[in-house]
Structure formats: structure tokens, C-alpha cells
C-alpha positions, 0 to 999 in steps of 0.5 A, a space after each residue: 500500500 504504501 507504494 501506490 500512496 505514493 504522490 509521483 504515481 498518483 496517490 491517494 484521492 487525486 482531484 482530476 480538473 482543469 483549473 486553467 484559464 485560456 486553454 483549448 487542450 490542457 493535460 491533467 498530471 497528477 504529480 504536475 510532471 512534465 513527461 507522461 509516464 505510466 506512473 504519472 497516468 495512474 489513477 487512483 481507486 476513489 479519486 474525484 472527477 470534475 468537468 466544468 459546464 463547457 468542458 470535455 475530458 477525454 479518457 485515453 486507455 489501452 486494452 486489448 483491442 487498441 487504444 480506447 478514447 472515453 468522453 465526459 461531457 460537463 457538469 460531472 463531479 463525481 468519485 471514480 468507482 465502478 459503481 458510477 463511473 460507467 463509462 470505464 466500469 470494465 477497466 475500473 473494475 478489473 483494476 481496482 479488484 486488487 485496489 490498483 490504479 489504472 492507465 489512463 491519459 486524461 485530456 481537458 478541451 475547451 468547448 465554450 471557448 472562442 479563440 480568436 486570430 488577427 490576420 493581415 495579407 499583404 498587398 496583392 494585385 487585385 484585377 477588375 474583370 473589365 480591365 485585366 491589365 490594370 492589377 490594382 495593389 490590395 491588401 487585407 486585414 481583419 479577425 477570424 474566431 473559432 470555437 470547437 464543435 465536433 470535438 471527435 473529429 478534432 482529436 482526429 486530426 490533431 495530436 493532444 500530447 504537448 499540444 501548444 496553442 499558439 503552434 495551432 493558431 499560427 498553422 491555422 492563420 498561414 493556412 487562412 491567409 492563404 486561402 482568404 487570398 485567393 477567394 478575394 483575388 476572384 471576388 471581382 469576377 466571380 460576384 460582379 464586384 468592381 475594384 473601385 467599389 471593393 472597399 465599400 463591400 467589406 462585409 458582403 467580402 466577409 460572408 463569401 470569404 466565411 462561406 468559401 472557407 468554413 468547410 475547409 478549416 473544419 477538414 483540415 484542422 477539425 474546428 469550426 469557423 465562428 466569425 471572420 470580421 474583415 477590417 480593412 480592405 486597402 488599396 494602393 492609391 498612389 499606384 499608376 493602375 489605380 490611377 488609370 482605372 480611377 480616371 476610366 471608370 470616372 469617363 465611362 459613368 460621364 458617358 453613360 450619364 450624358 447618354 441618360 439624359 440624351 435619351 430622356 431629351 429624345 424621349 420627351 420630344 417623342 412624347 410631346 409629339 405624340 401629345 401634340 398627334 393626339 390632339 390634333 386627331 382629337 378635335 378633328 374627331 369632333 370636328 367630323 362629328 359636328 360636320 356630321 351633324 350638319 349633313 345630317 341636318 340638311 338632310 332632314 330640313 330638306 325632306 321636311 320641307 318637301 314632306 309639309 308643301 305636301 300640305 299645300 297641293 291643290 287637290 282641285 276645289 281651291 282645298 287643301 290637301 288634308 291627307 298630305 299635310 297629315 302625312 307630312 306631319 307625321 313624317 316630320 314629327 319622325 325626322 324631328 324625333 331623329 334630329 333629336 335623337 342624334 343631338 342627344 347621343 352628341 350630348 348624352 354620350 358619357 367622356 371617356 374616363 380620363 387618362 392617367 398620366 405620370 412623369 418620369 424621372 431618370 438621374 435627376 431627367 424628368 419627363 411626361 407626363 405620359 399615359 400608360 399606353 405610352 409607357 408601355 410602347 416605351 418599355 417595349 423598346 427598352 426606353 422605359 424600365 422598372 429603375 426609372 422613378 414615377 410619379 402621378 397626381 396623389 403619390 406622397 413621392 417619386 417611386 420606382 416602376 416596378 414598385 407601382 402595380 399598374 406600372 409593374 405589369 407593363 415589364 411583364 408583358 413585353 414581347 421579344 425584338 422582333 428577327 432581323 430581316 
């Protein structure tokens, strides 16, 4: 007995925790030795147990088999006994039948904990896919943090005996770099990102980096990436690519700009044409129809007038001609009914609902107004998209088209430019 009380081989009810603060792996010793020997893994019959919340301690054993891996998860605080410590019963048991200790390698990982990583790619040339002879310097800095969730399959691939934090965190930063580096050399071309616009897209290049890379640091290194925060994406400003792209990105929004209102200008000229069409086709429509009128009153005064000297015939006897004149006025009551008639369609026929009109607007260009027959010849040759901003009378505010339901379903609705002769 006295052997095994002794401390360097374990000793008598040995407390096995971790008490450290910032860990990822940390192996308890028994005696605080700093070799792993047989003696120094001997774990005494009623020693305790103790896995904080977070925590995972990992049992290393050999039995015929192989080597055995046993895990606790915390909270446990219990003493080691076969009775309950099911985990090891067997090899407890057959240990302790003699009141000896067992071998066992007794690992604590750090589950709750986030390990973070400051990283810094130095300048590389970044290449907008318009201009690909233009590599533009860039470089990036920023945080990634990790935490660990598939502790099984971290084990795997890592090897806890003497595991130095620092080392792994130094491994998984040159592989980052690396990595990061190359997704964000592609970023412009794989997600339609000018380079002159790349800093202002820090956090949307953070997902795709995070997305891209997740699953890699999870196959070679077992952890699981938390977070990636990129701080700072930096271009070389004082590099001549820069500056030649700088000044041809600044031309072509110009052109497109002055392109814009040259097309607004054409557009409403076209359309206060067409107003000017539509209203000289308007009044010569009423025009026809007072014309119209007209005949169609000659017409009748004319009968009239022949139908009443009908009246006036001398029958013979110096007396009037009672039948004709009745005839006449009935014929003349009708043609009078008619004339009123069509005076009354003339002044009875309900207008036409009126027209809803809009105006248009375009990089700071208004037009209009216009009706929506005219917006939609317009959206069918293309001068007229979802983008411009429309505004009719009771709207609080300009809106964009494809906002406004009874705008939107012009944009649906238009056919295909018609085969090339």
C-alpha cells in the first residue's frame, strides 16, 4: 500500500480538473510532471472527477483491442468507482479488484471557448474583370474566431500530447491567409464586384470569404469557423493602375450619364409629339362629328320641307290637301324625333374616363407626363424600365416602376425584338 500512496504515481484521492484559464487542450498530471509516464497516468481507486459546464475530458486507455478514447461531457463531479463511473466500469473494475490504479491519459478541451486570430495579407494585385491589365495593389486585414464543435473529429486530426496553442493558431492563420487570398483575388469576377467599389463591400467580402472557407478549416484542422470580421480592405492609391482605372471608370459613368439624359431629351420630344398627334386627331374627331351633324341636318330640313308643301297641293276645289299635310306631319314629327335623337347621343354620350398620366424621372431627367399606353410602347423598346422613378397626381413621392402595380405589369408583358430581316 504504501507504494501506490505514493504522490509521483498518483496517490491517494487525486482531484482530476482543469483549473486553467485560456486553454483549448490542457493535460491533467497528477504529480504536475512534465513527461507522461505510466506512473504519472495512474489513477487512483476513489479519486474525484470534475468537468466544468463547457468542458470535455477525454479518457485515453489501452486494452486489448487498441487504444480506447472515453468522453465526459460537463457538469460531472463525481468519485471514480465502478459503481458510477460507467463509462470505464470494465477497466475500473478489473483494476481496482486488487485496489490498483489504472492507465489512463486524461485530456481537458475547451468547448465554450472562442479563440480568436488577427490576420493581415499583404498587398496583392487585385484585377477588375473589365480591365485585366490594370492589377490594382490590395491588401487585407481583419479577425477570424473559432470555437470547437465536433470535438471527435478534432482529436482526429490533431495530436493532444504537448499540444501548444499558439503552434495551432499560427498553422491555422498561414493556412487562412492563404486561402482568404485567393477567394478575394476572384471576388471581382466571380460576384460582379468592381475594384473601385471593393472597399465599400467589406462585409458582403466577409460572408463569401466565411462561406468559401468554413468547410475547409473544419477538414483540415477539425474546428469550426465562428466569425471572420474583415477590417480593412486597402488599396494602393498612389499606384499608376489605380490611377488609370480611377480616371476610366470616372469617363465611362460621364458617358453613360450624358447618354441618360440624351435619351430622356429624345424621349420627351417623342412624347410631346405624340401629345401634340393626339390632339390634333382629337378635335378633328369632333370636328367630323359636328360636320356630321350638319349633313345630317340638311338632310332632314330638306325632306321636311318637301314632306309639309305636301300640305299645300291643290287637290282641285281651291282645298287643301288634308291627307298630305297629315302625312307630312307625321313624317316630320319622325325626322324631328331623329334630329333629336342624334343631338342627344352628341350630348348624352358619357367622356371617356380620363387618362392617367405620370412623369418620369431618370438621374435627376424628368419627363411626361405620359399615359400608360405610352409607357408601355416605351418599355417595349427598352426606353422605359422598372429603375426609372414615377410619379402621378396623389403619390406622397417619386417611386420606382416596378414598385407601382399598374406600372409593374407593363415589364411583364413585353414581347421579344422582333428577327432581323
Amino acid at each position: 500500500m504504501t507504494f501506490f500512496s505514493s504522490k509521483k504515481e498518483g496517490g491517494l484521492m487525486d482531484v482530476i480538473r482543469c483549473d486553467e484559464q485560456e486553454y483549448l487542450v490542457w493535460k491533467w498530471r497528477s504529480s504536475g510532471s512534465a513527461n507522461s509516464t505510466n506512473k504519472e497516468n495512474a489513477i487512483r481507486y476513489g479519486s474525484s472527477l470534475r468537468v466544468k459546464d463547457g468542458e470535455l475530458a477525454v479518457f485515453f486507455y489501452k486494452q486489448n483491442n487498441g487504444t480506447i478514447q472515453d468522453f465526459i461531457e460537463g457538469p460531472y463531479d463525481q468519485t471514480i468507482k465502478s459503481a458510477n463511473f460507467p463509462i470505464l466500469t470494465n477497466i475500473v473494475g478489473t483494476a481496482f479488484g486488487g485496489s490498483s490504479p489504472f492507465q489512463a491519459e486524461i485530456y481537458f478541451i475547451n468547448l465554450s471557448g472562442n479563440i480568436q486570430i488577427r490576420f493581415g495579407i499583404p498587398y496583392f494585385d487585385i484585377y477588375d474583370p473589365r480591365y485585366i491589365d490594370l492589377g490594382v495593389p490590395c491588401a487585407v486585414r481583419g479577425t477570424l474566431t473559432f470555437n470547437l464543435t465536433d470535438y471527435k473529429n478534432f482529436i482526429k486530426l490533431n495530436r493532444l500530447l504537448n499540444f501548444n496553442l499558439e503552434d495551432f493558431k499560427n498553422q491555422i492563420k498561414d493556412f487562412f491567409q492563404r486561402k482568404a487570398k485567393s477567394v478575394i483575388l476572384n471576388t471581382p469576377q466571380d460576384n460582379n464586384i468592381p475594384v473601385m467599389q471593393i472597399e465599400r463591400k467589406i462585409d458582403e467580402i466577409s460572408e463569401i470569404v466565411q462561406s468559401k472557407l468554413k468547410a475547409e478549416l473544419e477538414e483540415h484542422f477539425g474546428v469550426n469557423l465562428k466569425r471572420l470580421d474583415i477590417g480593412t480592405i486597402e488599396l494602393n492609391k498612389e499606384h499608376p493602375h489605380y490611377q488609370q482605372l480611377k480616371r476610366t471608370t470616372a469617363d465611362q459613368q460621364t458617358k453613360f450619364a450624358e447618354a441618360q439624359t440624351d435619351i430622356g431629351i429624345t424621349n420627351l420630344e417623342e412624347t410631346m409629339r405624340i401629345q401634340r398627334k393626339d390632339t390634333e386627331l382629337g378635335v378633328e374627331g369632333k370636328n367630323f362629328a359636328v360636320h356630321q351633324l350638319n349633313q345630317q341636318t340638311d338632310v332632314l330640313k330638306t325632306g321636311a320641307e318637301n314632306l309639309g308643301a305636301m300640305g299645300t297641293v291643290d287637290l282641285g276645289g281651291g282645298g287643301m290637301n288634308v291627307a298630305g299635310m297629315m302625312v307630312g306631319m307625321g313624317i316630320g314629327g319622325a325626322m324631328g324625333n331623329q334630329m333629336g335623337g342624334m343631338m342627344g347621343n352628341m350630348n348624352n354620350t358619357p367622356p371617356p374616363p380620363p387618362a392617367t398620366n405620370y412623369h418620369i424621372s431618370i438621374n435627376g431627367q424628368q419627363s411626361g407626363p405620359f399615359n400608360l399606353e405610352q409607357l408601355k410602347q416605351y418599355a417595349q423598346n427598352g426606353q422605359f424600365t422598372a429603375n426609372y422613378h414615377v410619379w402621378k397626381a396623389g403619390m406622397s413621392g417619386w417611386e420606382l416602376a416596378g414598385n407601382v402595380p399598374e406600372i409593374a405589369s407593363l415589364f411583364s408583358v413585353i414581347p421579344p425584338p422582333p428577327p432581323s430581316i
